[in-house]
KEBAPA-743002 format. One record per residue (C-alpha): residue in one letter; x, y, z. Coordinates in pm, 1 decimal. Layout:
residues N
<vexmi residu="A" px="X" py="Y" pz="Z"/>
...
//
This chain:
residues 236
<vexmi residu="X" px="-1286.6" py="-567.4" pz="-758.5"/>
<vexmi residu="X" px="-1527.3" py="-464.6" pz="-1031.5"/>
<vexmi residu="X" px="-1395.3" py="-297.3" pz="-1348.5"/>
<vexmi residu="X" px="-1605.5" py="35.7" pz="-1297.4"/>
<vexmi residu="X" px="-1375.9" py="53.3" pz="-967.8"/>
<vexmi residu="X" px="-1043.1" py="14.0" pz="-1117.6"/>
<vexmi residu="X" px="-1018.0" py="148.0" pz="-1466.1"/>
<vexmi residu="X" px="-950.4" py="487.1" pz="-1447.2"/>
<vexmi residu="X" px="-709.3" py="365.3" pz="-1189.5"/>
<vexmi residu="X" px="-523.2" py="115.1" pz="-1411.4"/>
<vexmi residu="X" px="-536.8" py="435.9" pz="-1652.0"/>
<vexmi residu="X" px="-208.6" py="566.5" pz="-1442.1"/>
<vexmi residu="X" px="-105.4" py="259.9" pz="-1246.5"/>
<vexmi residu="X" px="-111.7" py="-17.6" pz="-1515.9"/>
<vexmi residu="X" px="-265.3" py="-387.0" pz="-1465.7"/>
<vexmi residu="X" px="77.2" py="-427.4" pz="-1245.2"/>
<vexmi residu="X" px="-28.5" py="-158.2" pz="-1045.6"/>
<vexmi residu="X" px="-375.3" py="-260.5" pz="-971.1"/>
<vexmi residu="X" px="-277.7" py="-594.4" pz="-886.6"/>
<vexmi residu="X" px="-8.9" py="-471.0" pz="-655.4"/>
<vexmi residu="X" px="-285.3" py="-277.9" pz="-479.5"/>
<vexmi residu="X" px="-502.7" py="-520.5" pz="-505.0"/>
<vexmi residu="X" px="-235.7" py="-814.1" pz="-300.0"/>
<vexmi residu="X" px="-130.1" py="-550.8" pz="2.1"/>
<vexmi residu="X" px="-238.3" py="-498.9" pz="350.4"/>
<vexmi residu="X" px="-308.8" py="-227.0" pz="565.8"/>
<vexmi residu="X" px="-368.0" py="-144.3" pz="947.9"/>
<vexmi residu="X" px="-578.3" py="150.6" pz="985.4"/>
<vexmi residu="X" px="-589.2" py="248.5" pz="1340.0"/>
<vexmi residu="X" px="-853.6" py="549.3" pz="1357.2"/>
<vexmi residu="X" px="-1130.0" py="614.9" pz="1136.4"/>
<vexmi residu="X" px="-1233.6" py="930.0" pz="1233.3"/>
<vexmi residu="X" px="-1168.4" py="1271.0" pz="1086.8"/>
<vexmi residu="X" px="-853.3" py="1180.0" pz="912.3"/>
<vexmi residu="X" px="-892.5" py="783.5" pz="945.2"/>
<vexmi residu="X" px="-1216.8" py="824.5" pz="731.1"/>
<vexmi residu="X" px="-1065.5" py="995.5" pz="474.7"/>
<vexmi residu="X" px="-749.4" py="815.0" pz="451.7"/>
<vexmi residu="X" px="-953.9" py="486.0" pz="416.9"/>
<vexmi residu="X" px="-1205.8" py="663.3" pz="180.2"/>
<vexmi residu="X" px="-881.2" py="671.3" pz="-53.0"/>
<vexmi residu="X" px="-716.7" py="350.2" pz="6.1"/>
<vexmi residu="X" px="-1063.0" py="177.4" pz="-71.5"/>
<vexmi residu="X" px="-1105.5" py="352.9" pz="-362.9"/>
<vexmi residu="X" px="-763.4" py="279.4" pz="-483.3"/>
<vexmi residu="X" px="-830.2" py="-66.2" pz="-441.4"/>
<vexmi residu="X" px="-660.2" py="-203.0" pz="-166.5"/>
<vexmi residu="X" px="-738.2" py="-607.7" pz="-100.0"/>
<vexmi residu="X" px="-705.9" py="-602.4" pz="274.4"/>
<vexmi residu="X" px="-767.6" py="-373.5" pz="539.7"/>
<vexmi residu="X" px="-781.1" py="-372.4" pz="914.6"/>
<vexmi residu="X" px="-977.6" py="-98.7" pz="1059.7"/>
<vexmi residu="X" px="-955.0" py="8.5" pz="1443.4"/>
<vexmi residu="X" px="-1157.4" py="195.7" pz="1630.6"/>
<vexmi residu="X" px="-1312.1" py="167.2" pz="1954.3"/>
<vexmi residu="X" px="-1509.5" py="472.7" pz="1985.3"/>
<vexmi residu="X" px="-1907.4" py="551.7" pz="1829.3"/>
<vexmi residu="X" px="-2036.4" py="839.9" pz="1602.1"/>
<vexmi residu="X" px="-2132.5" py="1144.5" pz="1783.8"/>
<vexmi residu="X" px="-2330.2" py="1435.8" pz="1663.8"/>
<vexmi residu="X" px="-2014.0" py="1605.1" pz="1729.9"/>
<vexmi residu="X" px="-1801.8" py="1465.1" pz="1406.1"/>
<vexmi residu="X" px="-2079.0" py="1559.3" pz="1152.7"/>
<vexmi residu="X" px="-1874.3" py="1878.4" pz="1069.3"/>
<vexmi residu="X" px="-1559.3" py="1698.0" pz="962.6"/>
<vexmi residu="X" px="-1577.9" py="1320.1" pz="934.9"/>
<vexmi residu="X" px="-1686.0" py="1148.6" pz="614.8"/>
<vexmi residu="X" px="-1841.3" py="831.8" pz="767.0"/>
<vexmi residu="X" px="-2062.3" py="1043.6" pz="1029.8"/>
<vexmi residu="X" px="-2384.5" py="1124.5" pz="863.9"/>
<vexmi residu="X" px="-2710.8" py="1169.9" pz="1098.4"/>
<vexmi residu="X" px="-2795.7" py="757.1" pz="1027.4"/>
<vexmi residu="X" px="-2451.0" py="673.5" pz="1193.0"/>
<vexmi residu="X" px="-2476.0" py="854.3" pz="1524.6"/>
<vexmi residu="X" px="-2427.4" py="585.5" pz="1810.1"/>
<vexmi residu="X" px="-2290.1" py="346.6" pz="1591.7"/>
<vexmi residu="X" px="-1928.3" py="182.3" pz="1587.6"/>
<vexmi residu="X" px="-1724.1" py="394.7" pz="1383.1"/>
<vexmi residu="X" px="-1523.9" py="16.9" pz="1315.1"/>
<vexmi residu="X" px="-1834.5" py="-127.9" pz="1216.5"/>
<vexmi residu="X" px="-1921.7" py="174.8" pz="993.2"/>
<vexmi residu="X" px="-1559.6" py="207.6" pz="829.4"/>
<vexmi residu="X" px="-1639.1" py="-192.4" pz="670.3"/>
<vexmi residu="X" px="-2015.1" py="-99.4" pz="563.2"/>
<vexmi residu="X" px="-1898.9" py="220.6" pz="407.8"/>
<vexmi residu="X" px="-1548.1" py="-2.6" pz="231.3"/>
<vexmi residu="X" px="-1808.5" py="-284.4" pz="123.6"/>
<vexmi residu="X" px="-2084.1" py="-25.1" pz="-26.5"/>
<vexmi residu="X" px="-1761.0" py="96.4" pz="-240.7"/>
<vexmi residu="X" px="-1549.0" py="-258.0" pz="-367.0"/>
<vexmi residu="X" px="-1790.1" py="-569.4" pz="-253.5"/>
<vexmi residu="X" px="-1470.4" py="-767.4" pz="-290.2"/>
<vexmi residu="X" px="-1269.7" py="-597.3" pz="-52.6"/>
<vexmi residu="X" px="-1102.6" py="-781.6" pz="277.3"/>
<vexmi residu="X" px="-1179.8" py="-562.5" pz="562.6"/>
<vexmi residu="X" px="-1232.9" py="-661.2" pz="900.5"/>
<vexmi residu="X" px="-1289.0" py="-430.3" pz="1206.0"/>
<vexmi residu="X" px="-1165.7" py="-419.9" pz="1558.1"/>
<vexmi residu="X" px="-1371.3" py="-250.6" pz="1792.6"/>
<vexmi residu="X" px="-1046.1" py="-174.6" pz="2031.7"/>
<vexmi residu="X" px="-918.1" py="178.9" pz="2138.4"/>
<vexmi residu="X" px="-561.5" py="162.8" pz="2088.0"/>
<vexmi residu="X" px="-337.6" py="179.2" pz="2398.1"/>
<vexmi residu="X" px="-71.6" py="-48.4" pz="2530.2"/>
<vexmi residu="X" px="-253.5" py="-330.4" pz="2603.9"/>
<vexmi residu="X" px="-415.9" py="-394.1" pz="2332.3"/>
<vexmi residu="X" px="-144.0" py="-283.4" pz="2073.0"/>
<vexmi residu="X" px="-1.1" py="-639.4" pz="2013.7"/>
<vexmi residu="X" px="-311.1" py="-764.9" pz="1972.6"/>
<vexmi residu="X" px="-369.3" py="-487.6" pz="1691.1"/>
<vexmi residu="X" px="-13.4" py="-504.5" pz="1533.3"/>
<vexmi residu="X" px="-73.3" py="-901.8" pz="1488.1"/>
<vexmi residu="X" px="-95.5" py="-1109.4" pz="1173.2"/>
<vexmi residu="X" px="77.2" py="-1025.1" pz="825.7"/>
<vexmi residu="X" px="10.6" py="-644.6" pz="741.2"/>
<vexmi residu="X" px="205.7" py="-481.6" pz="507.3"/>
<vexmi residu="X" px="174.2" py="-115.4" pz="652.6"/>
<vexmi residu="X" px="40.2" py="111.3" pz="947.7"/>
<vexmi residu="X" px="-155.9" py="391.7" pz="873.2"/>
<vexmi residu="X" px="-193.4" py="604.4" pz="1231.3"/>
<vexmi residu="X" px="-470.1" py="824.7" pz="1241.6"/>
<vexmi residu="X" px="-538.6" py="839.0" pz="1621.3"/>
<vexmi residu="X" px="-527.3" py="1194.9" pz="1802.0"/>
<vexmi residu="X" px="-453.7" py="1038.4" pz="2158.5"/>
<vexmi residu="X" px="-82.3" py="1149.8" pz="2170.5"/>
<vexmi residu="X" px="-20.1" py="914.5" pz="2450.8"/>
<vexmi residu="X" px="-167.7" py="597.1" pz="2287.2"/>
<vexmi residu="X" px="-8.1" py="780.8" pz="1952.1"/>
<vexmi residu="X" px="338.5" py="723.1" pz="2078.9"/>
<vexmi residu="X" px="317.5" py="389.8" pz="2217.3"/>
<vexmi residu="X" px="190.6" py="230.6" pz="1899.4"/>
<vexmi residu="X" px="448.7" py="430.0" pz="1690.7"/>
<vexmi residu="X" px="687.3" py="258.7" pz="1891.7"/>
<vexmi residu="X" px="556.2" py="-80.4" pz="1898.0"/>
<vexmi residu="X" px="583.3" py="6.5" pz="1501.0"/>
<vexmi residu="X" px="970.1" py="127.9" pz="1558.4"/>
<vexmi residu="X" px="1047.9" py="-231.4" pz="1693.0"/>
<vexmi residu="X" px="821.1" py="-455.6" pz="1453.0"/>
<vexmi residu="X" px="986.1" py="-269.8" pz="1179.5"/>
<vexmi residu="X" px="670.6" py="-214.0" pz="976.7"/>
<vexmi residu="X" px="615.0" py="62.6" pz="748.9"/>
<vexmi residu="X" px="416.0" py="353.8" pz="915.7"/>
<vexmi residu="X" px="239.9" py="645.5" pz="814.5"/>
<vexmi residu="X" px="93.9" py="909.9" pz="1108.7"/>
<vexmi residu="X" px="-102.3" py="1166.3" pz="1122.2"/>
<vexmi residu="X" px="-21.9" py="1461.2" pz="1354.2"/>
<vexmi residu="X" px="-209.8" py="1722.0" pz="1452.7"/>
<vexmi residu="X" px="-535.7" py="1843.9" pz="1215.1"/>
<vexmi residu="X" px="-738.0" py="2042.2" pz="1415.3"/>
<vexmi residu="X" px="-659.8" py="2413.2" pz="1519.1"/>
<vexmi residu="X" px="-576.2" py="2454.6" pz="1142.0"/>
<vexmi residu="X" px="-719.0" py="2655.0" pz="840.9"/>
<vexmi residu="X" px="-464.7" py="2635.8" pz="573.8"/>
<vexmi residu="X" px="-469.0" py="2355.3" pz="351.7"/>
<vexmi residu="X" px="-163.0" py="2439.7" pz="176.9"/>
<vexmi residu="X" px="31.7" py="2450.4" pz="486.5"/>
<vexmi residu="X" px="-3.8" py="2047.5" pz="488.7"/>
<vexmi residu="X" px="361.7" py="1858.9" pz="458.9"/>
<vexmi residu="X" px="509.2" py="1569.1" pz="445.9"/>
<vexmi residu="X" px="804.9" py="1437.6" pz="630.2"/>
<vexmi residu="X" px="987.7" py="1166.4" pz="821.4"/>
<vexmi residu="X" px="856.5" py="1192.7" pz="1196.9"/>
<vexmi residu="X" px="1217.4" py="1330.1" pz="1301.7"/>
<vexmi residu="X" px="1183.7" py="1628.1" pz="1074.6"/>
<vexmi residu="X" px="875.7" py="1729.5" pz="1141.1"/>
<vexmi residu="X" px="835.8" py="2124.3" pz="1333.9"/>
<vexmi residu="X" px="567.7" py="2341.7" pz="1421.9"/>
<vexmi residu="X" px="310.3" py="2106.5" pz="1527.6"/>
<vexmi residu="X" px="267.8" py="2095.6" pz="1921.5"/>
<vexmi residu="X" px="161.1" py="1683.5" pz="1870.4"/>
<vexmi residu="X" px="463.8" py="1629.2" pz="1652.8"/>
<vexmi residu="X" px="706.3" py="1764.7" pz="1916.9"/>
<vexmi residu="X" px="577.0" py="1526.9" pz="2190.8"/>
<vexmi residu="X" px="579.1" py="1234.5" pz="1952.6"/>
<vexmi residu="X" px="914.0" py="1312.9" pz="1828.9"/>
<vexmi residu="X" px="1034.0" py="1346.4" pz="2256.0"/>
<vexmi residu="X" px="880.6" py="1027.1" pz="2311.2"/>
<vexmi residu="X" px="1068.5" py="835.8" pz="2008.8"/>
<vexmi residu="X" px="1369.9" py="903.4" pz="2143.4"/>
<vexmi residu="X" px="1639.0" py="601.0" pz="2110.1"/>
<vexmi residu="X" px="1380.2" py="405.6" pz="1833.4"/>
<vexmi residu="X" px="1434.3" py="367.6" pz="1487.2"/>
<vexmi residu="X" px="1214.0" py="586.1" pz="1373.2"/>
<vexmi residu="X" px="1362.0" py="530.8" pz="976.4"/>
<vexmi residu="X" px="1058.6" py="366.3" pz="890.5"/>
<vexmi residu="X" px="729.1" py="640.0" pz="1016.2"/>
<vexmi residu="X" px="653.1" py="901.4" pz="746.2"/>
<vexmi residu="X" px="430.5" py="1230.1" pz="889.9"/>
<vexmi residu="X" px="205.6" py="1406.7" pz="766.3"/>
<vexmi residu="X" px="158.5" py="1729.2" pz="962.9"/>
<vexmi residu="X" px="80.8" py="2117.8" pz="940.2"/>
<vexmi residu="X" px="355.5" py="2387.6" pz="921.7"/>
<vexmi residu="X" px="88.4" py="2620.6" pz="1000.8"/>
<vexmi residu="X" px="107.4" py="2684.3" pz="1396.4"/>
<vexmi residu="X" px="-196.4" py="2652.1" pz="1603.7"/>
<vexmi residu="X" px="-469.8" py="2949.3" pz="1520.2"/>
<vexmi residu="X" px="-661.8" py="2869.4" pz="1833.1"/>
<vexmi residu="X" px="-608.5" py="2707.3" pz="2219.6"/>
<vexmi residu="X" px="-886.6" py="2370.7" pz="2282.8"/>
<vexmi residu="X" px="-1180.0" py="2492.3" pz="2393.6"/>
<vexmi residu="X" px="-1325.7" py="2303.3" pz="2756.4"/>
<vexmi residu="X" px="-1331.5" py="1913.8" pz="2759.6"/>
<vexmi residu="X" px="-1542.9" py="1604.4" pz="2637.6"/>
<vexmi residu="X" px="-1705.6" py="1336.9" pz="2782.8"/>
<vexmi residu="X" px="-1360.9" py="1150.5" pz="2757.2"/>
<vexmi residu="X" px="-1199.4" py="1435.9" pz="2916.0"/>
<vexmi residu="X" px="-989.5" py="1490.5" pz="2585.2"/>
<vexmi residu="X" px="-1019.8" py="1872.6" pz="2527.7"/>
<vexmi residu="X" px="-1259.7" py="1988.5" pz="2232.7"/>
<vexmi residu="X" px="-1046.6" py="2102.7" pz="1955.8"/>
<vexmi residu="X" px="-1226.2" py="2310.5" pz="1649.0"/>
<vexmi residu="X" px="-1196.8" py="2173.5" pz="1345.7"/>
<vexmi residu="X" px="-1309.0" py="2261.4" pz="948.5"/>
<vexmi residu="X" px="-1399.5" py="1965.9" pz="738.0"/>
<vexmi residu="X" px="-1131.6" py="2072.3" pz="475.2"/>
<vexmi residu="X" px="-760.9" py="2058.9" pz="658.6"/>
<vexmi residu="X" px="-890.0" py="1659.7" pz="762.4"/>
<vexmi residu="X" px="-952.0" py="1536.6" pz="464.9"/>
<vexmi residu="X" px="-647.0" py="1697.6" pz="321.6"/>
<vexmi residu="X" px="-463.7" py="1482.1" pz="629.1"/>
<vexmi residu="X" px="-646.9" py="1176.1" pz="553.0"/>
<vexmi residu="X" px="-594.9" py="1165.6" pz="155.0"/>
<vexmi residu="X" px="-219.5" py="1245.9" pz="142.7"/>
<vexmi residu="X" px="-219.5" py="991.6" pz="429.6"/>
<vexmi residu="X" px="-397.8" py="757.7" pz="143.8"/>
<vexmi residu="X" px="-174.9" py="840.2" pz="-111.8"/>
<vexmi residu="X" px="146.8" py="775.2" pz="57.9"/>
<vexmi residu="X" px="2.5" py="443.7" pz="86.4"/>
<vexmi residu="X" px="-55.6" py="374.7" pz="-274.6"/>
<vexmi residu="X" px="288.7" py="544.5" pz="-366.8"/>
<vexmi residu="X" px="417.5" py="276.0" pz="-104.2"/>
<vexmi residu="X" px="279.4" py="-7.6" pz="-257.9"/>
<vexmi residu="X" px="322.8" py="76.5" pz="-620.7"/>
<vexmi residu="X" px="662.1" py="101.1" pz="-613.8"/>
<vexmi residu="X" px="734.1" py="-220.1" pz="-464.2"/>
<vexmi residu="X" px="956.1" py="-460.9" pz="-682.2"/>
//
């Protein structure tokens, strides 16, 4: 990683904590709204190795709220983006993409290899739930996303383990669907603010359209990226 990267993070974190950084490993399934943002941070902090996941292509849909969607990105793999956009920012970085959507089949195939921690930031509650429990048994340290859209207020944004989380609609069918797991081992990051709005029709997908500001996101996706680096620098 090139000095211009790190020193103003070594400033805080010490040559310890840069190299810390530098050694872990990171699943990032999603690199959407949140996803972008929450790898935007963990490349910037200088994490060595990162896994991105996404099986889905820039539409003009996400230029209102997803950092790696610009007008030169539409149609392309959001995966394949996610590792130009990591590279453009730390040359050195290990990042490798998968161009999978994330459902039960191809979970084990995703979860594979030595990674050090899960960073969730799908919005398919079904597919969600599945890897969060695949995460439950493998014992591997998870942070999730919940629900982003429908929300204004960034100060509204909290932190909690997935069992104490309230308020957000997602967050009460992931919590329902955890049921009998361990869950001791998924931090949330969700909104106490309820819903301002109901989804609006339905995609191409058939997932409804949800409106969305840039701002509440990249909140999402950057305390997402900092519970990571908290993680990892306080390892012994």
């Amino acid at each position: 990683m090139s000095d211009r990267l790190d020193t103003r993070t070594s400033i805080l974190l010490g040559d310890e904590g840069i190299e810390k950084l530098r050694n872990a490993s990171v699943i990032l399934c999603g690199c959407g709204a949140v996803g972008g943002y929450a790898l935007e941070g963990m490349v910037r902090a200088g994490i060595g190795r990162i896994r991105v996941v996404d099986g889905d292509v820039f539409s003009g849909s996400n230029l209102n709220r997803q950092i790696l969607a610009t007008t030169q990105t539409i149609g392309r793999p959001k995966a394949q983006v996610a590792c130009e956009r990591a590279h453009s920012i730390n040359p050195d970085i290990d990042i490798s993409a998968m161009e999978l959507l994330v459902s039960e089949e191809t979970i084990p195939e995703i979860l594979s290899g030595d990674f050090d921690i899960l960073v969730d930031a799908i919005d398919t509650v079904g597919h969600k739930t599945e890897l969060l429990r695949h995460a439950c048994d493998l014992g591997i340290r998870t942070f999730s996303s919940m629900g982003a859209a429908l929300h204004m207020d960034t100060q509204k944004v909290r932190v909690a383990p997935v069992t104490k989380t309230h308020t957000c609609p997602m967050a009460a069918i992931v919590r329902k669907g955890l049921r009998g797991h361990d869950t001791s081992n998924i931090t949330a990051v969700f909104s106490e603010e309820p819903p301002i709005a109901k989804p609006k029709d339905r995609d191409a997908h058939g997932k409804s359209v949800l409106g969305s500001l840039p701002t509440v996101p990249a909140v999402f996706g950057m305390t997402l990226a900092n519970l990571v680096i908290g993680e990892i620098i306080s390892w012994e």
